[in-house]
N, C-alpha and C positions, 0 to 999 in steps of 0.2 A: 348086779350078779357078782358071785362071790371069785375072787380071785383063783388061779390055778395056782395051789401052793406045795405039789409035787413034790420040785426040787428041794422042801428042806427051810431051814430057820434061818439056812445060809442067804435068801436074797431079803428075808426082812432085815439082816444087819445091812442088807449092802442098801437098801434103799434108806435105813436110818439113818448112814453114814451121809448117806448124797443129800438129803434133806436140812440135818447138819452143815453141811457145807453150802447149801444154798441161802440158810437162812444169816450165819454170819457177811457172806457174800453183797446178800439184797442189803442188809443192815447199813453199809459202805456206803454203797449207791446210793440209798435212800436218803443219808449225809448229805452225799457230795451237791444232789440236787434241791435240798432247804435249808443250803445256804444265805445267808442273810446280810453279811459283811463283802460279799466277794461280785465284782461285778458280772456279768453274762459273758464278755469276754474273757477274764481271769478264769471263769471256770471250765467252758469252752477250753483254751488252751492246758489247762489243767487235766481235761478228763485225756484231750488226744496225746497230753503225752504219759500216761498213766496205763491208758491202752497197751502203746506201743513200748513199753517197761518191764509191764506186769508181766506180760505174755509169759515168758519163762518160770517165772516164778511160782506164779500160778497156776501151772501147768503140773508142777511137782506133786499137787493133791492129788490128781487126778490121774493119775500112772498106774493105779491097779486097779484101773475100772475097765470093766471087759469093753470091746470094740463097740456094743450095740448101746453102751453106757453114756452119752456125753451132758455136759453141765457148760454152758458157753456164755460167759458174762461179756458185756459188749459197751462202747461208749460212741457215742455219736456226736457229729456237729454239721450242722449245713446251714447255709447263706442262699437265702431266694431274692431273687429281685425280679419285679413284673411292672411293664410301664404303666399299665394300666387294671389295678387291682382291682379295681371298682367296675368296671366294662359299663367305663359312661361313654356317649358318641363322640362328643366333640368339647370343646373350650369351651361352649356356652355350658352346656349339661355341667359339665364340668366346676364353674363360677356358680352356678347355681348350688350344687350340691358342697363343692370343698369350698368355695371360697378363694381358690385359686385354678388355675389351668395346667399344675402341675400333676398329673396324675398317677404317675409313680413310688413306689412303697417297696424298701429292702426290710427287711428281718432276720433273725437267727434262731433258730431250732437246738436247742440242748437236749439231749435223751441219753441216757442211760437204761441198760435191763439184762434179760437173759435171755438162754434159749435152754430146753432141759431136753432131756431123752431118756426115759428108764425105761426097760425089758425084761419082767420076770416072768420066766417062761412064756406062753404063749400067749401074754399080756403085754401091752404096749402102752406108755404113756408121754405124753406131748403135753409141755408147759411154754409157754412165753409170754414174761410180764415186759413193760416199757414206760420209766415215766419220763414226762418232757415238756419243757417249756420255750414257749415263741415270745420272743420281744420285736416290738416294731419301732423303727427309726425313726418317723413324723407321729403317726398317731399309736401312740403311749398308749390310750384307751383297747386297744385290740389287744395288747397286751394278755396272755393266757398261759395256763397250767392244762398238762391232760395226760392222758396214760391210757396203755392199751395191753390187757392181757386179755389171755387165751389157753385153756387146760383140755384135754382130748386123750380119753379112755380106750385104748382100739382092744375088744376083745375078743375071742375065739372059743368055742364051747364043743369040740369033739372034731371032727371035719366035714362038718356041713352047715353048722352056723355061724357068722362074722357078724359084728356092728361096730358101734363107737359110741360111746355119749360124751357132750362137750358142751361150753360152756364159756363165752366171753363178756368182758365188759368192756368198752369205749369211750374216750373221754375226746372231743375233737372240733377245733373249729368250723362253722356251718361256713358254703362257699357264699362269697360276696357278688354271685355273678347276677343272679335278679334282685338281689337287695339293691343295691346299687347304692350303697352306701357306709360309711365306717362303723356298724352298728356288731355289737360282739353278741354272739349268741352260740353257745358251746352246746353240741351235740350228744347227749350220752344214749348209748345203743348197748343193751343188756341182749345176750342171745343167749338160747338153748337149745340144745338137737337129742334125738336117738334117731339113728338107724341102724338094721339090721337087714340081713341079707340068710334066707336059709335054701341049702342047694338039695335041689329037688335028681331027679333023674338026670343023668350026666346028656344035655349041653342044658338044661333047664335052671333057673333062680328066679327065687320066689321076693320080694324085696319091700320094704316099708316102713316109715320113717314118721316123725313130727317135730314142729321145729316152733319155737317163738321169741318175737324179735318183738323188743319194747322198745320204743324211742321218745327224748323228752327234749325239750329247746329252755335254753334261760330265759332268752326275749319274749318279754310281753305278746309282743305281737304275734309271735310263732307261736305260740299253746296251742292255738287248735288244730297245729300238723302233730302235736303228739299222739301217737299212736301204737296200740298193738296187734302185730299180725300174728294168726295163729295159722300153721301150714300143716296139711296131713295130706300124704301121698303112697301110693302102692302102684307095684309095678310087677310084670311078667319079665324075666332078660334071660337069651339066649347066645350061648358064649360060642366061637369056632374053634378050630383048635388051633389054630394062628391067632388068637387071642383079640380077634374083631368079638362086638358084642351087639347086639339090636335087643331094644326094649320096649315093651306099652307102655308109660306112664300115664295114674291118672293123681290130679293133685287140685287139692280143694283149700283155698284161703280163705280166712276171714279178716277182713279188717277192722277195727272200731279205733273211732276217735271220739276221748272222751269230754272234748272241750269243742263247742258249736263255733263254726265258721260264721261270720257274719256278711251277709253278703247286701249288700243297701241297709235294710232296715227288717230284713228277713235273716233269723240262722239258722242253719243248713248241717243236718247233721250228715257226716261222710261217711257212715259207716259202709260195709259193702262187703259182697259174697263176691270168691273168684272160682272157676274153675278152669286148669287145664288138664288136657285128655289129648295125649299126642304119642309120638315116637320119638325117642333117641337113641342115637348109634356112635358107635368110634369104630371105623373102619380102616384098617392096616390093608392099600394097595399094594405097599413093597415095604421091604425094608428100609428106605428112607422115606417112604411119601404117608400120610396120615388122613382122614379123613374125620372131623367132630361131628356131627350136626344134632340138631333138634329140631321136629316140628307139630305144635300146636295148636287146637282149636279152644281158642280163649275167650269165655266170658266172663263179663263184668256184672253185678246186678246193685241198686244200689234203691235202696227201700225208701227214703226220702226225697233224693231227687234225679227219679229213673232216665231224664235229659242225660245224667252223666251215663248209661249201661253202654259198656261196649262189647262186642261181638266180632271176631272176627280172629286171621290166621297170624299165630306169632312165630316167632324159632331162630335159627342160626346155625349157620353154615360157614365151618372153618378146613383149611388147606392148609396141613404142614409137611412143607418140602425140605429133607435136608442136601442140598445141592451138593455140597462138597462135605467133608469133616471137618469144616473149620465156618462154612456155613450155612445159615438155615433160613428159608423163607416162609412166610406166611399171607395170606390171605381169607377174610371174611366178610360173609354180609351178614345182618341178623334185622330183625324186626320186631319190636317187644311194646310193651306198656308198664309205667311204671312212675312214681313220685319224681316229680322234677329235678334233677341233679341225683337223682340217687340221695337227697338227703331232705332236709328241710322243704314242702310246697311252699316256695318262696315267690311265685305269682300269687296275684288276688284272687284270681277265680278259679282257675283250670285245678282241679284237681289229681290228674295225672295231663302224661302228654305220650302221647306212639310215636317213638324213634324209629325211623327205617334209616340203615347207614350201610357204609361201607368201610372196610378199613382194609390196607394192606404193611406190611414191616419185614423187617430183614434183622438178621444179627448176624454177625464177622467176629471170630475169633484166632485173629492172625496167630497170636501168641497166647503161651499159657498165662500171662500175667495182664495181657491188655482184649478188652472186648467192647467193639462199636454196634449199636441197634439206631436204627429210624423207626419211624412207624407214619401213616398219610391217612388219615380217616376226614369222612365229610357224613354229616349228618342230615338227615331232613327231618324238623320237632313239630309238631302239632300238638300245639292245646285244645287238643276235643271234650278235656271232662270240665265242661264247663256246666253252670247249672239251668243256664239258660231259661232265667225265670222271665225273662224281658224281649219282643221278639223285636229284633235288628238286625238294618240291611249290614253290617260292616263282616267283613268275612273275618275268619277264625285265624286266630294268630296264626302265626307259622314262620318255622325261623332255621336257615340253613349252614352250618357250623362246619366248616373248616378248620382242618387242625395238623401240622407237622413238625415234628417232633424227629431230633437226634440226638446222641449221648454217647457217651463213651464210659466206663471203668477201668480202673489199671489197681494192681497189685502192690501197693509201694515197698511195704514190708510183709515178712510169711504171714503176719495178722490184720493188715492195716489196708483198708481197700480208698480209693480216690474216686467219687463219681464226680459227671458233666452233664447238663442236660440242657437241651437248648428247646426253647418250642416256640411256635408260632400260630396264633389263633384269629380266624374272622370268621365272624356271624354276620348276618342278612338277616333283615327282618322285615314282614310287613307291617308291623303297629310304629309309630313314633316314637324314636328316642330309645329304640329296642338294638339298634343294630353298633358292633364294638372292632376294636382292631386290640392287638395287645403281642407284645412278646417278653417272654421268661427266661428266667437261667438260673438256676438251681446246681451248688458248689457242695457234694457231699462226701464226708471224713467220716468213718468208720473203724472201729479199732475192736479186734476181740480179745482174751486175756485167756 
């Protein structure tokens, strides 16, 4: 839909200008990170103190752009280390797979990108590009390149219609947590959305949307979790005038995978219909306390191998309390189904698995320049979408995942932010060789300009 161009020929110079400035801007970045002479650390050190330099200087563009205006170029550096990246059990798993019992792996993350904001008239738009590269201290081979942008149209047509169309792509390493192994396989995840929202009789809105998410794996082995889901959903919402809101939704997937899974000597194709038909709400008890939930009646159906259909109640239910003005608590449980890790089906058979969890977190913000969070969640996973072409006594996986997690950020300079992250993970498992221990610590530099 065509822009609101009201105001004048005044905001096409002003977004030609900002455009202008972004493209020499990105040109920089794009430099500094295909690099070919400079080591990962040289440049690393190079970008954080470039960050913290520029700021002012580059700041002087950007003075006669109205408040709702901004343009934020940014440089990044962080250092992870996990004792156990691979989440093998023990020394032997271990000898077997590396070749030694050392199971530990540091690396460093370089990114540079932006963040944009332009607003002409009652037009809104969101940009954020990111590219970046990981190096690894023992194995060189995981070694990778990846980027992430994201563009977002928010528009308004009189006062009674809102949506947004958007538009990302993803470049990103798959987790090694069931691979169980140093194998690289890069994630790219192309998305697309509209939604719209048109207001019917005052507390009434009418709402509905479509969304499609393609994803593709490097590794061989991974092809036939490539996949596209196509989502369409419509909803009834009714607003208070304390700004709680309750809604019908009802929302139909499809999935297709266009590469056959192999399973013995049978392939198995995954395609599959979804629907959910539920309710969600955000509920304002007071002025500090918050209520999110969802809840759904979800099925699966799946045309080849209907062992995988599943039936049954999904959703999620969150509590946010702000206890003081300096802190905030939180609280959730939720219930879902959906591809393993959130990325890559990196077991061999299940096809999806139903998380039921629990998580609870805190954030402290003593000062304006320093701010502490935790977070304690425990998971229960089932791999039910199995194809279950063979009938056996051994019961169905299932694996219970403990997770805690704290951090801290601080302010070091008006641009320059310092993160910590500490976490600690154990999973239980009933299969062999499935269950891990592991702790992390992730050291994050930030600089904007």
């Amino acid at each position: 839909m065509p822009f609101d161009v009201a105001p004048g020929a005044r905001e096409h110079e002003q977004a030609f200008d900002l455009v202008q400035a972004a493209l020499r801007r990105e040109k920089l970045l794009t430099y500094i990170l295909s690099s070919q002479q400079l080591t990962a650390t040289e440049i690393g050190i190079f970008l954080a103190m470039l960050g913290m330099v520029a700021g002012p200087a580059w700041a002087a563009d950007t003075t006669d752009q109205r408040p709702d205006e901004t343009f934020t170029p940014y440089v990044r550096a962080l250092y992870g280390y996990d004792s156990n990246l691979f989440r093998l059990q023990n020394d032997q798993e271990a000898r077997a797979v590396l070749r030694t019992s050392n199971t530990a792996e540091s690396y460093l993350t370089l990114g540079a990108g932006m963040d944009a904001n332009l607003k002409m008239s009652r037009q809104a738009i969101q940009a954020h590009v990111e590219l970046n590269q990981t190096r690894f201290n023992t194995y060189g081979q995981l070694d990778n390149d990846g980027h992430d942008a994201y563009l977002k149209w928010d528009w308004r047509i009189g006062s009674r219609a809102t949506g947004d169309i958007s538009a990302a792509d993803t470049l990103t390493q798959a987790s090694y947590t069931n691979v169980k192994q140093p194998v690289k396989n890069q994630i790219r995840t192309r998305r697309g959305g509209v939604n719209s929202a048109i207001q019917l009789t005052h507390p009434w809105q009418v709402q509905f949307g479509m969304e499609s998410v393609r994803t593709s794996n490097d590794a061989a082995a991974q092809l036939p979790q490539d996949a596209t889901v196509d989502t369409f959903n419509a909803g009834l919402q009714y607003r208070t005038d304390k700004g709680s809101t309750v809604a019908w939704v009802s929302r139909r997937s499809e999935g297709r995978y266009p590469n056959l899974q192999l399973i013995g000597l049978v392939r198995v194709d995954n395609d599959y219909q979804q629907w959910d038909n539920g309710v969600a709400a955000v509920w304002k008890l007071s002025e500090k306390t918050s209520m999110t939930g969802k809840l759904n009646f979800t099925q699966r159906g799946y045309t080849d191998v209907p062992q995988r259909d599943f039936s049954g109640l999904t959703g999620l239910s969150s509590l946010d309390w702000s206890a003081t003005d300096k802190t905030t608590l939180n609280a959730s449980i939720y219930r879902n189904i959906g591809a393993i890790e959130n990325t890559a089906i990196e077991n061999t058979t299940a096809s999806y698995a139903l998380n039921q969890g629990v998580a609870v977190g805190a954030d402290w913000k003593p000062t304006a320049k320093l701010t502490f969070n935790t977070r304690l969640s425990h998971d229960h996973i089932e791999y039910t979408g199995d194809p279950g072409f063979v009938l056996s006594t051994q019961a169905v996986r299932e694996d219970r995942l403990t997770m805690a997690q704290v951090g801290l950020q601080y302010t070091v300079l008006r641009n320059t932010q310092l993160g910590l992250m500490l976490r600690r993970g154990v999973r239980h498992s009933n299969e062999a060789l499935e269950s891990y221990r592991y702790g992390s610590a992730l050291i994050n530099l930030s600089s904007q300009f």
